[in-house]
Every structure is written in C-alpha cells, then in structure tokens.
TORKOL-4160 file (C-alpha; in steps of 0.2 Angstrom, whole numbers, padded with zeros to 4 digits, m for minus):
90
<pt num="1" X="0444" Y="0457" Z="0604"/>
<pt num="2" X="0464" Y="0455" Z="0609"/>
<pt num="3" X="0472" Y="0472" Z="0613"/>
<pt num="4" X="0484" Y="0470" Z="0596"/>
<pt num="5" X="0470" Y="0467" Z="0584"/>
<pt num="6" X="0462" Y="0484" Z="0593"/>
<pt num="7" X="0477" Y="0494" Z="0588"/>
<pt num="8" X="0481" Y="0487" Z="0572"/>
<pt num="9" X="0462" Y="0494" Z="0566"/>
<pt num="10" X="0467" Y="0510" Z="0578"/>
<pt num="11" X="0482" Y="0512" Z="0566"/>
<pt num="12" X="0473" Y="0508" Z="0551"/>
<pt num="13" X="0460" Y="0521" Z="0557"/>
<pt num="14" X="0474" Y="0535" Z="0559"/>
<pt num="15" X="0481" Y="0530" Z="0543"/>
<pt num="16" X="0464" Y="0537" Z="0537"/>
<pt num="17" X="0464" Y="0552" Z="0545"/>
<pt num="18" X="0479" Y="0557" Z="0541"/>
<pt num="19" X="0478" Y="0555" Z="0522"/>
<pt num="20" X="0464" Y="0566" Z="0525"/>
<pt num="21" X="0469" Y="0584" Z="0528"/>
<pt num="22" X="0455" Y="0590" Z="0535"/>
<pt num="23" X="0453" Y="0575" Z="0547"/>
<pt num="24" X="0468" Y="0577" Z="0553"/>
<pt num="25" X="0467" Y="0595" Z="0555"/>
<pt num="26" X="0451" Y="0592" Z="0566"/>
<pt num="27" X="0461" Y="0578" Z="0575"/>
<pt num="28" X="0474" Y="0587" Z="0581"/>
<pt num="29" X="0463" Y="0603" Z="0585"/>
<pt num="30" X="0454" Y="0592" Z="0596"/>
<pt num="31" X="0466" Y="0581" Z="0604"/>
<pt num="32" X="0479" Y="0598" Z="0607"/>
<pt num="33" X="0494" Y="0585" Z="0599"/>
<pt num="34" X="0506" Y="0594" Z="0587"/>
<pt num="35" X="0511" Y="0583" Z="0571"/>
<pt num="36" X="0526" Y="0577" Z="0579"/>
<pt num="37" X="0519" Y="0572" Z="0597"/>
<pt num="38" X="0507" Y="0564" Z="0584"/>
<pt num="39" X="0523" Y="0552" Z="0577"/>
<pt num="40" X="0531" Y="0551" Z="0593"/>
<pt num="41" X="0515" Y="0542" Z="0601"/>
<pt num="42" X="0508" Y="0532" Z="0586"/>
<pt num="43" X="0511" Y="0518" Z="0595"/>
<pt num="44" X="0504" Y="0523" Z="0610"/>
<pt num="45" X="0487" Y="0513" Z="0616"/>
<pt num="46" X="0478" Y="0527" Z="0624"/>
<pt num="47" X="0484" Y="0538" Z="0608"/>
<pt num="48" X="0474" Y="0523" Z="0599"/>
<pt num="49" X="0459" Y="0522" Z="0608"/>
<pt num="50" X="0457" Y="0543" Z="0605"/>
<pt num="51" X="0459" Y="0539" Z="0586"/>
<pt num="52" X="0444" Y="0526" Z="0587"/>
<pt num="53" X="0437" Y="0539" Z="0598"/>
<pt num="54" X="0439" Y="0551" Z="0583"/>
<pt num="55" X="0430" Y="0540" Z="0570"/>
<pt num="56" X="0417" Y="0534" Z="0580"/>
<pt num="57" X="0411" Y="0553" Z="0583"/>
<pt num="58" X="0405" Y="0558" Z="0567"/>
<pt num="59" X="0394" Y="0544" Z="0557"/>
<pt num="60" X="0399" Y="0549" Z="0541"/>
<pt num="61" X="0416" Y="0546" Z="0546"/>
<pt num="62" X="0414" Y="0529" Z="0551"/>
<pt num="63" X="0404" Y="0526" Z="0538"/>
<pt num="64" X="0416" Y="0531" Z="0526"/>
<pt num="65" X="0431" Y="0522" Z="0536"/>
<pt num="66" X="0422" Y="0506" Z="0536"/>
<pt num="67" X="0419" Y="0506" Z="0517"/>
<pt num="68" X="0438" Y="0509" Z="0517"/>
<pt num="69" X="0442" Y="0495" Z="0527"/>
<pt num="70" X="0427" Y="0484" Z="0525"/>
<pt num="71" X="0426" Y="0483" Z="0543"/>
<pt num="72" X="0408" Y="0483" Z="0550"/>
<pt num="73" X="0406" Y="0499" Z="0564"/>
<pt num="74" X="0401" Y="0486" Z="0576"/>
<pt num="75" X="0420" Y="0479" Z="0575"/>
<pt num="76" X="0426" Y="0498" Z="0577"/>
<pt num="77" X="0416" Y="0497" Z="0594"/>
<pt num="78" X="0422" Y="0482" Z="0599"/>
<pt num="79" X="0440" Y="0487" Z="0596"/>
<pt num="80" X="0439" Y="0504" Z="0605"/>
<pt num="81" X="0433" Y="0494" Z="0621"/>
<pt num="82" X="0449" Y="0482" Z="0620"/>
<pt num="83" X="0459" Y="0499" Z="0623"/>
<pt num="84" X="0463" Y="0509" Z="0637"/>
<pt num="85" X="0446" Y="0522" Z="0641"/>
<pt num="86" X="0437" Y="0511" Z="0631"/>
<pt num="87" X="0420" Y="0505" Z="0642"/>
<pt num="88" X="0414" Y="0488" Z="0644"/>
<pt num="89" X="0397" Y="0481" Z="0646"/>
<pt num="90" X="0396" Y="0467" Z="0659"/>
C-alpha cells in the first residue's frame, strides 16, 4: 500500500474518532496531544500512524470502524505498515 492511500484511511480513521466523544477523549488521554496540537498535526504521518494505532487496539473499535468504512481490518494493517513505526514483515 502507497504511503497516501495509508493516510487518507488514517484520516478517515480520525474522522471517526473524533465524531466520537469518548474516542477522542481516550485518544487524546493516551497520545498527551491537546485538541489543537491535534489540528495543528492532522496531517502529520506519524500522527496518522498513532490513529491507526488507536483503532487497531481495541477490536470492537475496528470492528465498528470497518463497518463504517467497509474496509476489511486486514487493509487497516496494511495501511498502518505503510506509515512511519509501522513494522514490516519480510
């Protein structure tokens, strides 16, 4: 997967969280980010791969993410390898 397509699901993925106030209240426990470093990096790739990391985390989460997207958790994977700390299986 190309890193653009990895962050346009990354962004769909924040887009989720964040019409979630709960979800986005865990996010930003967890990550220390305040709402506006939050803005001020959206576009930020290692930003993006911490929001896949955030989905991927909890199952129901994902689950309930790919429904919304009707993207399969396998493509969430594969798109959190294409971004920075992602790993990659050789």
């Amino acid at each position: 997967m190309k890193s653009e397509q990895a962050e346009t699901i990354a962004l769909q993925a924040l887009s989720f969280l964040v019409r979630d106030d709960k979800l986005l209240s865990h996010f930003l426990m967890t990550t220390g980010l305040t709402p506006q470093e939050l803005k001020k990096r959206i576009r930020e790739p290692d930003l993006l791969g911490g929001v896949l990391d955030a989905i991927l985390s909890n199952d129901t989460i994902l689950l309930d993410f790919c429904n919304a997207t009707s993207l399969s958790p396998e493509t969430i994977v594969m798109a959190r390898r294409a971004l920075p700390g992602g790993f990659t299986i050789e």
